[in-house]
C-alpha positions in Angstrom: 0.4 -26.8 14.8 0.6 -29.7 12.0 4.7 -28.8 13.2 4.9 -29.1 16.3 5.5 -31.5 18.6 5.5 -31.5 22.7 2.7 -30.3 24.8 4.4 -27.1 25.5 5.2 -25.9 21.9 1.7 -26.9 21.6 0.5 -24.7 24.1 3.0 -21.7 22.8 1.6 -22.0 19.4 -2.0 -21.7 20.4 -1.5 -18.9 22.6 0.1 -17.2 19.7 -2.4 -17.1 17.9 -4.7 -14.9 19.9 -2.8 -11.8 19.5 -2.3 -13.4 15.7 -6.3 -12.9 15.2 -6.4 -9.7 17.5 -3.8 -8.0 15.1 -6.0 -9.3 11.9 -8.8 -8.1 13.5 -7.6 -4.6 14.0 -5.7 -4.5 10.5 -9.1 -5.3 8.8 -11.0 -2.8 10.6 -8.5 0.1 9.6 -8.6 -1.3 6.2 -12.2 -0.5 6.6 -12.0 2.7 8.3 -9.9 3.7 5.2 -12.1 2.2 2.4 -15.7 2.8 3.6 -17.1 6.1 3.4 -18.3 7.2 7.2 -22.2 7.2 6.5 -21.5 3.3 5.0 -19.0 2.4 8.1 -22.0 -0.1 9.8 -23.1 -1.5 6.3 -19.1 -2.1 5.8 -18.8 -4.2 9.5 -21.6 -6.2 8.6 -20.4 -7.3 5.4 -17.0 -7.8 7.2 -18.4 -9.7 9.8 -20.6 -11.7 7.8 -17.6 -12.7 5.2 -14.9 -13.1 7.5 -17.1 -15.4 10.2 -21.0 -15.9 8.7 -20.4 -17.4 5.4 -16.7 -17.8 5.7 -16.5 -19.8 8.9 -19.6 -22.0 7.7 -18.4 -22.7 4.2 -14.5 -22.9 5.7 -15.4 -25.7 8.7 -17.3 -27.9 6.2 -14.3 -27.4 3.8 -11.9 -28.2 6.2 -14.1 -31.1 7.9 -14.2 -32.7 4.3 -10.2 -31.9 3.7 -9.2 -33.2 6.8 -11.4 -36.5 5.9 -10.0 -37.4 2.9 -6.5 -35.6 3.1 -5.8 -35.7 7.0 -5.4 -32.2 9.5 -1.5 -32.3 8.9 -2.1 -31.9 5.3 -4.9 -29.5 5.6 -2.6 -27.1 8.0 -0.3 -27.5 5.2 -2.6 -26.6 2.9 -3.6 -23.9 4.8 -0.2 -22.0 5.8 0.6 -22.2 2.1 -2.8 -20.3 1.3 -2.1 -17.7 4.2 1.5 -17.3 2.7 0.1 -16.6 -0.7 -2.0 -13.6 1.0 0.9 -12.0 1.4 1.5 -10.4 -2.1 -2.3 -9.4 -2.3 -2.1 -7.9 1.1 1.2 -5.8 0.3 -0.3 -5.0 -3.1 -3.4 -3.3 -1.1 -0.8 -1.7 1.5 0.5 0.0 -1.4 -2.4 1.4 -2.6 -3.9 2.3 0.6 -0.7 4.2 1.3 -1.7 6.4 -1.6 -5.1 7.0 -1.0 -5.6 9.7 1.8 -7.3 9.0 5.0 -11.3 10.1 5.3 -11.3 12.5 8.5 -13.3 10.9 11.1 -13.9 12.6 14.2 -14.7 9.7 17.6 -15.6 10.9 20.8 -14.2 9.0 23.6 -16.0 6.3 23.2 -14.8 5.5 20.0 -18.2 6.4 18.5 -18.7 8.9 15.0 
């Protein structure tokens, strides 16, 4: 949003980014799904859960809090888009090799449950 300007491109930017985080989300759990062996799959969504929002959302507020201090929040979504842009070529580089790797069989029941 360090971008845009207006109320309204405001508000079409932030609701954007809902389906954004639902589609990360749901990559990252398939990415698990594929890397985790079954019998691991709750020790793999806690370790998920506690990088991606525990330690990662505690360490990455302060970070940001102390960025945006000294550097100002235009600079640190700056900052920020060019990191999430340079996750691109580790992300295709895992696409590639997840492509290759074959799929554990799972079987769910309806409720989505092993």
């Amino acid at each position: 949003t360090s971008f845009v300007r207006g109320e309204v491109a405001t508000i079409a930017t932030q609701l954007a980014y809902g389906p954004c985080f639902a589609f990360s989300h749901l990559a990252a759990q398939l990415v698990l799904a594929r890397l985790v062996p079954a019998r691991s799959s709750t020790n793999g969504q806690a370790l998920y859960g506690f990088v991606s929002f525990g330690i990662g959302g505690s360490v990455g507020l302060a970070l940001a809090g102390t960025l945006v201090d000294r550097l100002g929040t235009a600079s640190v979504f700056r900052i920020e888009a060019l990191i999430t842009l340079l996750a691109i070529v580790p992300a295709l580089r895992l696409r590639a090799l997840l492509r290759h790797r074959p799929s554990p069989a799972r079987s769910l029941d309806a409720g989505g449950a092993p």
